[in-house]
C-alpha positions as CSV (number, residue, x, y, z in Angstrom):
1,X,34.3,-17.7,8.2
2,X,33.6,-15.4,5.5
3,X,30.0,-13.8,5.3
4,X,28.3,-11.7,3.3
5,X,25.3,-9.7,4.9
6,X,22.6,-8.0,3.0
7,X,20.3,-6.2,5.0
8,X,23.3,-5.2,7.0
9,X,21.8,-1.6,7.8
10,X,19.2,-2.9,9.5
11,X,18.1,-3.9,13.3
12,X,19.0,-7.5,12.7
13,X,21.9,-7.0,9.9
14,X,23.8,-4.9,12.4
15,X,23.7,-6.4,15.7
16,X,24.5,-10.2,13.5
17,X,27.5,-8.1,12.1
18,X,28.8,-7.0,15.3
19,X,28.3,-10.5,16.9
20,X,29.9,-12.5,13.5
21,X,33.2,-9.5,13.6
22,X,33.6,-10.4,17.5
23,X,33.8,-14.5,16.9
24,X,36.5,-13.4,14.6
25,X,34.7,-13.7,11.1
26,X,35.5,-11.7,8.5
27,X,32.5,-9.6,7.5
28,X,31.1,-8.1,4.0
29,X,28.2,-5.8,3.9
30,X,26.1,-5.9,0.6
31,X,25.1,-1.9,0.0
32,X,23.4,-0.2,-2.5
33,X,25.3,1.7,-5.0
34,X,24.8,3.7,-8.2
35,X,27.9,2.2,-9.6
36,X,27.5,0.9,-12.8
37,X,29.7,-1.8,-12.3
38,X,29.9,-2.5,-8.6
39,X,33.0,-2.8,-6.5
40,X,35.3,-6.0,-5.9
41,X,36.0,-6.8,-2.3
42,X,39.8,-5.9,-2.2
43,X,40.2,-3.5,0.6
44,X,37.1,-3.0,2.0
45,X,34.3,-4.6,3.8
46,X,31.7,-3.6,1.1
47,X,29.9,-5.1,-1.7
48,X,28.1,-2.9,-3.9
49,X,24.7,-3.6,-5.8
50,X,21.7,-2.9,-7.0
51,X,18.8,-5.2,-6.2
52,X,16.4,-3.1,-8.7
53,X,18.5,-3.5,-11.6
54,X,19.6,-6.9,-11.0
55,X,23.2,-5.6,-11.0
56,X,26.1,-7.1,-8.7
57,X,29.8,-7.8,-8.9
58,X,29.8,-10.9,-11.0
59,X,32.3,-12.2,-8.6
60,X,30.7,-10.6,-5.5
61,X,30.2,-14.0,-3.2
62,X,33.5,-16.0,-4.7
63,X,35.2,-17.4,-2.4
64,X,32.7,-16.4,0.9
65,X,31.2,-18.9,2.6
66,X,28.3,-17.9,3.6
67,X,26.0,-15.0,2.3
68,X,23.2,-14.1,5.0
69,X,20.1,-12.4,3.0
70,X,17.9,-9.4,5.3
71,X,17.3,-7.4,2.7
72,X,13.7,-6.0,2.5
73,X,12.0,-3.0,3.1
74,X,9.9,-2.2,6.6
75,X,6.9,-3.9,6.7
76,X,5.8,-1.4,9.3
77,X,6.8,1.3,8.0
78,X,3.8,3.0,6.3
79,X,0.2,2.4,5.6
80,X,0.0,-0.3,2.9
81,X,-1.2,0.7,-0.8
82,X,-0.7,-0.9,-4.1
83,X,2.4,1.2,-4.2
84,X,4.4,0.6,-1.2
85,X,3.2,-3.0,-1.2
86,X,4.7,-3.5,-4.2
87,X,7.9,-1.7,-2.6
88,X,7.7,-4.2,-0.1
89,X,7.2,-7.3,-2.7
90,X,10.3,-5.9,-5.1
91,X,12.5,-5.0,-1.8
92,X,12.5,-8.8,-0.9
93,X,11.8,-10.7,-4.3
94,X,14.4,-9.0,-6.6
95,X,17.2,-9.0,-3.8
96,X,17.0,-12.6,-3.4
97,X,16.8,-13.3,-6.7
98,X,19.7,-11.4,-7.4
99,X,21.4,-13.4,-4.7
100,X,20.4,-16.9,-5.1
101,X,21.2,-16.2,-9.6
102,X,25.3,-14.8,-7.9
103,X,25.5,-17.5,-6.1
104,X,24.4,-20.0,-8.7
105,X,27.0,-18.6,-11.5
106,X,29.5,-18.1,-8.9
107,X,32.9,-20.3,-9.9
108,X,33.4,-20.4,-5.8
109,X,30.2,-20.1,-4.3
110,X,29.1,-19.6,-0.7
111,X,28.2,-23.5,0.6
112,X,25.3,-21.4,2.7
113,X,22.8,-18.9,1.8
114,X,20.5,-18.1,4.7
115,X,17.9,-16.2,3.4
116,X,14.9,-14.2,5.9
117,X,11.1,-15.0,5.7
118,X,8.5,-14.5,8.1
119,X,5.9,-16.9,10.2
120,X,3.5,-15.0,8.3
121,X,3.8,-17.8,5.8
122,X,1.8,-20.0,8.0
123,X,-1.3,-17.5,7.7
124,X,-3.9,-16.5,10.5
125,X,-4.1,-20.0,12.0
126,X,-6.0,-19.5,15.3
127,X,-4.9,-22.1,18.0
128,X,-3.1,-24.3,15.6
129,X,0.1,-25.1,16.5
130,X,2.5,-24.7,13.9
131,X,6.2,-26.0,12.8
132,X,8.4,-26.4,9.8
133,X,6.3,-29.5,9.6
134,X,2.6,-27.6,9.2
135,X,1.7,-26.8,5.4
136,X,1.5,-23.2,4.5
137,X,-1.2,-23.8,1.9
138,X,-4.2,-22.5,4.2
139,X,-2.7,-19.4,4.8
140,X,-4.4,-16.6,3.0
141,X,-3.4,-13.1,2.5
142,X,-0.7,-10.4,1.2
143,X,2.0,-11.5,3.9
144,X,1.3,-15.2,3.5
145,X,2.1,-15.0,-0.3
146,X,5.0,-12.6,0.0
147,X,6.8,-14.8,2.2
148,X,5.9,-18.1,0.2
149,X,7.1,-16.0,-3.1
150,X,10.3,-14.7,-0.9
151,X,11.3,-18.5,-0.5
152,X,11.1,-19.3,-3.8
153,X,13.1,-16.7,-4.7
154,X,16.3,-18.4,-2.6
155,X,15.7,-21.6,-4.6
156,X,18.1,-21.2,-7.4
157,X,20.6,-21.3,-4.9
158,X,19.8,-24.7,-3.3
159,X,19.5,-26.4,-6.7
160,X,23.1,-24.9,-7.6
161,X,24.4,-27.5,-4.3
162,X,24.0,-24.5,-1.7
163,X,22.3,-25.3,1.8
164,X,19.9,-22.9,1.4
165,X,18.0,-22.1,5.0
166,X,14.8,-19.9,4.9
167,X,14.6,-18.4,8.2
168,X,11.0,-17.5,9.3
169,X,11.4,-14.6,11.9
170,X,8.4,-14.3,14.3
171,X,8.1,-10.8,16.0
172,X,11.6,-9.7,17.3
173,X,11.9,-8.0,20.7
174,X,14.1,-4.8,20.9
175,X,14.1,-1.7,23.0
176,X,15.5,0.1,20.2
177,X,14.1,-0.9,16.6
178,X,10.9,-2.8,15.3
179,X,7.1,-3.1,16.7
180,X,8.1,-3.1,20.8
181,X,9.9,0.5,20.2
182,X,6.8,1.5,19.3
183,X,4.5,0.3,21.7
184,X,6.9,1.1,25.1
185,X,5.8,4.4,24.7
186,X,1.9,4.4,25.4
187,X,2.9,1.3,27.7
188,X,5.1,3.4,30.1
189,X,2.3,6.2,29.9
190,X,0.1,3.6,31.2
191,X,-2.0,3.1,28.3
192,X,-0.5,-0.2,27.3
193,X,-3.7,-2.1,25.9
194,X,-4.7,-5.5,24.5
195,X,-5.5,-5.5,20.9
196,X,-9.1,-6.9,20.0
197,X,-10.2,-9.8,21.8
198,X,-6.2,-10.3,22.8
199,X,-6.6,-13.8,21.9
200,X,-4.7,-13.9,18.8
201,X,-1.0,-16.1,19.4
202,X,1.9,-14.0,18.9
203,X,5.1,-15.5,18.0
204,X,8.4,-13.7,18.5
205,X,12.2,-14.2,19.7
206,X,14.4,-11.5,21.1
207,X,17.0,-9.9,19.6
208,X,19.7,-11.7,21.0
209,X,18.5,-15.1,20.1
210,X,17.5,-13.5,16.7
211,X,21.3,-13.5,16.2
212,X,22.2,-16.2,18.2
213,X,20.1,-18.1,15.9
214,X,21.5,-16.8,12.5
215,X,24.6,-17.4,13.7
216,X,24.2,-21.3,14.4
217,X,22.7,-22.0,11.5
218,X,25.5,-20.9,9.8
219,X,27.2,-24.2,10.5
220,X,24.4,-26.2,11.6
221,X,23.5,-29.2,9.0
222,X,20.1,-27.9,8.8
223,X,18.4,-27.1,5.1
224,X,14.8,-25.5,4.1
225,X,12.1,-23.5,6.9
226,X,13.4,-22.8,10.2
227,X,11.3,-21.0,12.5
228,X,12.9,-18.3,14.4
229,X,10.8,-18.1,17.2
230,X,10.8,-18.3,20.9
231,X,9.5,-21.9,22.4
232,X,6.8,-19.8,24.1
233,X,4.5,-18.4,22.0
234,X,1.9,-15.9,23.9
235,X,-1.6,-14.4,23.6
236,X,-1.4,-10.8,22.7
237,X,-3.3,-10.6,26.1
238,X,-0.4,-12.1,28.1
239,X,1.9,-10.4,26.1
240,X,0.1,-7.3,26.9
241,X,0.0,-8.1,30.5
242,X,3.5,-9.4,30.4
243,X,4.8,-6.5,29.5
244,X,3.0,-4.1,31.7
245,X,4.0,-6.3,34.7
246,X,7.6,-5.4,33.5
247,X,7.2,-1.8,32.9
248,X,5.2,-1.5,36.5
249,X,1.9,-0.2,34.8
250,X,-1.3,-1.0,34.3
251,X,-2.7,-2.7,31.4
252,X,-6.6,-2.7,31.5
253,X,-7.5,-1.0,28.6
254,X,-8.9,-3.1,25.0
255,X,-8.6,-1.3,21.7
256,X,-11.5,-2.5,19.5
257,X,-10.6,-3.8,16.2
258,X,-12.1,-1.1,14.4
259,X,-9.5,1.5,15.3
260,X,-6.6,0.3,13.6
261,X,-8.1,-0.7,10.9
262,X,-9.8,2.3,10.8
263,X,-5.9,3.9,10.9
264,X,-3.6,1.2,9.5
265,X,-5.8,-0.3,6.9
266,X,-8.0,-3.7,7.5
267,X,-5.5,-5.3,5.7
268,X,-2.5,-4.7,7.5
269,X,-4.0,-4.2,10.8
270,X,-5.0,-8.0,10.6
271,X,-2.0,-8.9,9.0
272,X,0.2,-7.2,11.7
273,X,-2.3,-7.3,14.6
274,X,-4.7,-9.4,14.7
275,X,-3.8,-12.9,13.2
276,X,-3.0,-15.3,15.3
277,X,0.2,-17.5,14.9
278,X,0.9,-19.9,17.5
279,X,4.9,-21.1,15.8
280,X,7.4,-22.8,17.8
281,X,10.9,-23.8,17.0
282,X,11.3,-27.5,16.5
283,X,13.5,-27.4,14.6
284,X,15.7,-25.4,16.1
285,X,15.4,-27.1,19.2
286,X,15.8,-31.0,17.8
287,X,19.3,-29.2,16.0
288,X,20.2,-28.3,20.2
289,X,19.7,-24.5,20.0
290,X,19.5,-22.9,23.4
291,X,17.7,-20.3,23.7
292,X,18.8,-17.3,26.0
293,X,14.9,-16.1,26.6
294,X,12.8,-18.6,26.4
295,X,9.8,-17.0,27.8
296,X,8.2,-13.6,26.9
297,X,9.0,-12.5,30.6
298,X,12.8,-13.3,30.3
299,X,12.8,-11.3,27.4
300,X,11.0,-8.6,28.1
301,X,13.1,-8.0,31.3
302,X,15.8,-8.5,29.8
303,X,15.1,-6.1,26.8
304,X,13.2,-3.4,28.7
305,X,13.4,-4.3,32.4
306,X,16.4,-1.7,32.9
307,X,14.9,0.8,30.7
308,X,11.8,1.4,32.5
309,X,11.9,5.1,32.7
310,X,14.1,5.6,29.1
């Protein structure tokens, strides 16, 4: 196959490029470029654009047959303000925009756009357990409405004839990059902690099945919200517990609410902390996905259970 991969820097871009180029694919990676007229494919691997100005080779996906959207900027990255939260809404809405509008006036357009979203679009749902079936009206909330809004951004492509899949990514485990880098640091100090009352759901999927993931749906028949999520969803408690037990530390500590969002923000210590999204994969799993780590133990020692001392 032929993919294009925006996003293609980042923790999940790279490791899907690396798995996509060893099944043999050929593999494009959309990059940012002050070119004012971007750069055709011939002889290179690149695509240059620029998501900000809406500007793209006008013949940039022609003839691929896939283009697999990551682009957007760290939602972890900084304390939220208007300004980086806007950063974070332009990042994600004006890249797939500019995607979904290519591959709508493409004259040989990709059959597949698989674009990323989040299980924040569900919203802080307490014990509810949620699917591709559950509404995301209730949810409430900055990330709830960016990743409606980030949806309806991949829409032009779908009503062009593409299969458009909107890939909602719970939290992904990896030693190396995203929220469990930084917590296996105070964890292997022994300070590993549960966060508020630790009853809030986590969702999340390792890195590996992240991929795995992506990469099935590439030819699966499957069309609209797909949760990419483990089948075993976890209090932050267990979690907490989970992945002390893996490390070989203790984990009997609580840090009150008050202190992140005394550091982070209310906002985005709730949003990133505190709600509670109990997602599964249905429909992943009806499609006969198999997941490599199915449980948060499997992938924790799996991610982090040779690295106990790194």
């Amino acid at each position: 196959m032929r993919i294009a991969i925006t996003g293609s820097s980042g923790m999940i871009g790279t490791a899907l490029a690396s798995r996509l180029r060893e099944g043999g694919n050929d593999v494009y990676r959309v990059v940012r470029s002050d070119v004012h007229a971007g750069t055709s494919r011939s002889g290179t691997d690149e695509i240059a654009w620029s998501p900000a100005d809406g500007r793209i080779d006008a013949d940039a996906f022609d003839g691929l047959d896939c283009v697999v959207n990551l682009a957007g900027a760290n939602i972890g990255a900084r304390r939220w303000n208007d300004r980086y939260k806007k950063t974070l809404r332009a990042s994600r809405l004006d890249s797939t925009a500019l995607v979904a509008r290519t591959i709508a006036e493409s004259s040989r357009p990709p059959s597949v756009l698989i674009s990323a979203s989040g299980v924040n679009a569900y919203g802080d749902r307490g014990d509810e357990v949620l699917d591709e079936s559950s509404p995301t009206e209730p949810g409430a909330g900055f990330l709830a409405d960016l990743c409606r809004d980030w949806e309806a951004a991949a829409q032009p492509a779908a009503s062009a004839g593409a299969r458009v899949v909107t890939t909602r990514s719970g939290v992904v485990f990896s030693a190396d990059d995203g929220a469990l880098r930084k917590q296996l640091p105070l964890f292997r100090f022994g300070l590993g902690a549960r966060m508020g009352s630790g009853r809030q759901w986590l969702s999340w999927i390792s890195l590996d099945d992240e991929v795995a993931a992506i990469e099935h749906l590439l030819t699966s028949e499957l069309r609209g919200p797909v949760n990419l999520t483990a089948p075993q969803p976890v209090t932050n408690a267990e979690f907490t517990k989970e992945l002390g037990r893996t490390l070989g530390r203790p984990t009997l500590l609580r840090v009150p609410a008050f202190g992140p969002r005394l550091v982070l923000g209310a906002e985005m210590a709730d949003s990133l902390l505190f709600d509670s999204l109990r997602v599964v994969p249905k429909a992943l799993l009806d499609d006969g996905f198999e997941f490599r780590h199915a449980t948060a133990r499997e992938a924790l020692s799996a991610v982090v259970g040779d690295r106990k001392s790194a």
